[in-house]
C-alpha positions in Angstrom: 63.4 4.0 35.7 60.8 6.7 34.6 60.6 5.1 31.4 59.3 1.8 33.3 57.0 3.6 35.4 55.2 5.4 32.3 55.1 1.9 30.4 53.0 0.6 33.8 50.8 3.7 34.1 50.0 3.1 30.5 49.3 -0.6 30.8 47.3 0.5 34.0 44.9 3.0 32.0 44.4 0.6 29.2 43.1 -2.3 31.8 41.3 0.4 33.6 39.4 1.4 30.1 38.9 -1.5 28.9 37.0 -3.1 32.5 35.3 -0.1 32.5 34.1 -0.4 29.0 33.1 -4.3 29.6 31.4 -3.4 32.8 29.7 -0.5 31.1 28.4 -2.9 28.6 26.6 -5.2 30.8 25.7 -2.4 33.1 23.7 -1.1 29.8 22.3 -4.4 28.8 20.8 -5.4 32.4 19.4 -2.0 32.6 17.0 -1.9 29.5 14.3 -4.1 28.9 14.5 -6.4 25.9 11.8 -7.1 23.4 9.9 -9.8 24.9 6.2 -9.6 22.9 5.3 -7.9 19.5 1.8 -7.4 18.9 0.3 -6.6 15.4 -3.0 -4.9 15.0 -4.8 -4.7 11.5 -4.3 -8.2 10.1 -6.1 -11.2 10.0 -5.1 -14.0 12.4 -3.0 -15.9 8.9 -1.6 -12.5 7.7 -0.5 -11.9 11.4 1.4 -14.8 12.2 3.4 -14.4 9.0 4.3 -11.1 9.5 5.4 -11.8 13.7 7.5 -15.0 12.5 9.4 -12.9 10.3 10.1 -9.9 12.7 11.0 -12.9 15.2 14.7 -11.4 15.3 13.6 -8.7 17.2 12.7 -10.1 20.5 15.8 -10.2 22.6 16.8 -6.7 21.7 17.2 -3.9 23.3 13.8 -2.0 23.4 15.1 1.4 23.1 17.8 0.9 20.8 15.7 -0.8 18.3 15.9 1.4 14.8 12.4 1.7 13.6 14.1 1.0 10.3 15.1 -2.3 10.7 11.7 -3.6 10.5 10.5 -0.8 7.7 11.8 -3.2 4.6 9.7 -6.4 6.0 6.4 -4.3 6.5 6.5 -2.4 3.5 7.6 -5.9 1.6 3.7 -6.9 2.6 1.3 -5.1 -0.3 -1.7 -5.1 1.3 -0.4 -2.9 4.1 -1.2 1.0 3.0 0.4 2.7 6.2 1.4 1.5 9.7 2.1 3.5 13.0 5.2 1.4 15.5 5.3 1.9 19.3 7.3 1.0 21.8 5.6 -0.1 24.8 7.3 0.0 28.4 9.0 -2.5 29.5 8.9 -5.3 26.7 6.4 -4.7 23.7 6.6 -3.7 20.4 3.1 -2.8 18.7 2.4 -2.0 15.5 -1.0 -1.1 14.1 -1.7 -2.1 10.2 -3.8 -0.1 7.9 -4.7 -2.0 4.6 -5.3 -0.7 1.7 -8.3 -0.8 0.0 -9.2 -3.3 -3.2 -9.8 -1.4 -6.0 -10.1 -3.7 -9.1 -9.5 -7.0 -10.5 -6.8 -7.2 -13.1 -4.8 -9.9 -15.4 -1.1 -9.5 -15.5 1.1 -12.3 -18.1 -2.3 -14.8 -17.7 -2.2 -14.3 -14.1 -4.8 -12.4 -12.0 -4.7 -10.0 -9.2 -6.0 -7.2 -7.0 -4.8 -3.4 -7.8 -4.9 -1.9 -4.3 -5.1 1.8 -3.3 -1.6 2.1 -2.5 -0.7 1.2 -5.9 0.2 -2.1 -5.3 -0.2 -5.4 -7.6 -1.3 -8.0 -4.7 -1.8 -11.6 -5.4 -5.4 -12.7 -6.0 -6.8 -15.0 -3.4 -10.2 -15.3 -5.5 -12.0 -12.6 -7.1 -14.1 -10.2 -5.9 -17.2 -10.0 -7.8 -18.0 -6.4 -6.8 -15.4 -4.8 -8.1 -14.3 -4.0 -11.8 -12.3 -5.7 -13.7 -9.0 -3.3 -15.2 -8.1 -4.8 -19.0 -5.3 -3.3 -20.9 -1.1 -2.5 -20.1 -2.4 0.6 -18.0 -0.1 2.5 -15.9 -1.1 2.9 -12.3 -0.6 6.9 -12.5 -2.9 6.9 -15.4 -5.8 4.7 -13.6 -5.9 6.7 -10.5 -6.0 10.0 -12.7 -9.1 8.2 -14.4 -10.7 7.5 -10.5 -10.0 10.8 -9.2 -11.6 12.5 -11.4 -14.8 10.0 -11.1 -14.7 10.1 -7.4 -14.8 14.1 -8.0 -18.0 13.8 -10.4 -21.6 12.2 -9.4 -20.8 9.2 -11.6 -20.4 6.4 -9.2 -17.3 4.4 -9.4 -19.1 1.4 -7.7 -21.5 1.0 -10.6 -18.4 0.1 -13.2 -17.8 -3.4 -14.7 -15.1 -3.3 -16.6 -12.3 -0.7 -17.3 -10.6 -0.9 -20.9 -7.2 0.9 -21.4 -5.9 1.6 -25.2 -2.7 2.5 -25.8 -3.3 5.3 -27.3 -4.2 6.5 -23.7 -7.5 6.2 -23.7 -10.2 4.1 -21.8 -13.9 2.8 -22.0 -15.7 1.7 -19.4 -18.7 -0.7 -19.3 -21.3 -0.2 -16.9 -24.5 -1.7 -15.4 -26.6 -2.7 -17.2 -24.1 -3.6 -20.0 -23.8 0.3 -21.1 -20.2 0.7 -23.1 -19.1 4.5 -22.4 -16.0 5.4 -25.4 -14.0 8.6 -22.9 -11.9 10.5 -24.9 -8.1 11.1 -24.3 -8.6 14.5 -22.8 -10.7 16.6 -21.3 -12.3 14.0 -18.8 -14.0 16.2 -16.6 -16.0 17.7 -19.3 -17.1 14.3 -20.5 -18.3 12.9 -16.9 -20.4 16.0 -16.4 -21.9 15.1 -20.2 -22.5 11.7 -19.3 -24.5 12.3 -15.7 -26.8 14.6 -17.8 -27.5 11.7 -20.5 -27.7 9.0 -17.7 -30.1 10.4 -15.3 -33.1 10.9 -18.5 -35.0 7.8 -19.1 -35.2 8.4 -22.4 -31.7 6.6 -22.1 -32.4 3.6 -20.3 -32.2 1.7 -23.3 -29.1 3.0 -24.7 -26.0 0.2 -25.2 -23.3 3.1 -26.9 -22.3 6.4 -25.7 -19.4 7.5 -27.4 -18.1 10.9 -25.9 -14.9 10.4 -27.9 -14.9 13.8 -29.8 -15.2 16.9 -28.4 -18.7 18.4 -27.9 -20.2 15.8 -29.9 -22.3 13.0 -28.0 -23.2 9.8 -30.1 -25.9 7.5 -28.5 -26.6 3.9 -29.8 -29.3 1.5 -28.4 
């Protein structure tokens, strides 16, 4: 008889569990808010809707439960997106502000062209951009923002390039306007920008086609 009466208390706690576990549930689900709108900020009206239909999965969801990694991989899977900020926005919204990243260069990958943006990112060319350089050469991306930094850090003006060449020995020439080829060197880069404001800003120089700064403390200049 006791035996019985432990097997019914048992059965009795496990339907008393399990009700309270189902009820729980639906208590939980009716008391959040689902996702109901996501808004994007940053994009265009084409990039926007692309990026929307493909975080479509989210609406429905619980609001507050949502991992703010589940959506990570499809944003950072756009290249022209730099950063982003998400919020969740009482009682149904999800926002997310874009920042893009900047175009730095044109550049030709296997006959193909594309954008090199400040994030690092290859991004698929929609048409050129006239006013900005064009990057020729297998380059590594560490190696080209090495090369801007330290013209963004001098008085030469990264705006008034044309064309970038990368050798692989490491080294790069630039062509500027008006049609001015500039040999760097391999090292010392800094030295040579601070050389090459001096020479630019004389107008004895204006005619000058060649400045070859490729050896050490020696300047060659050929009109």
């Amino acid at each position: 008889m006791p035996q019985q009466i432990n097997s019914k208390l048992i059965i009795y706690i496990f339907l008393f569990i399990l009700l309270g576990s189902l009820n729980n549930k639906n208590f939980i689900d009716s008391k959040f808010p689902t996702i109901k709108n996501i808004e994007v900020l940053g994009l265009n009206d084409e990039e926007r809707n692309i990026l929307i239909k493909k975080l479509f999965f989210l609406k429905k969801k619980n609001l507050f439960s949502i991992n703010k990694e589940d959506i990570k991989n499809i944003i950072e899977s756009n290249k022209i997106i730099e950063k982003y900020n998400i919020y969740k926005e009482y009682p149904s919204s999800l926002k997310i502000f874009i920042f893009k990243t900047k175009i730095l260069a044109n550049i030709n990958k296997d006959g193909k062209n594309f954008y090199l943006g400040s994030n690092g990112n290859i991004i698929p060319i929609e048409k050129k951009i006239d006013n900005l350089p064009y990057i020729f050469g297998d380059f590594k991306n560490e190696d080209f923002f090495r090369l801007k930094e330290i013209i963004d850090n001098s008085k030469f003006e990264f705006s008034s390039i044309d064309k970038i060449l990368y050798f692989k020995s490491g080294r790069w020439d630039l062509e500027i306007h008006p049609g001015i080829l500039i040999k760097l060197p391999k090292i010392e880069l800094e030295k040579s920008f601070r050389l090459l404001e001096d020479i630019i800003k004389h107008d004895e120089f204006k005619n000058t086609k060649i400045i070859d700064l490729r050896q050490l403390n020696q300047v060659i200049i050929n009109e």
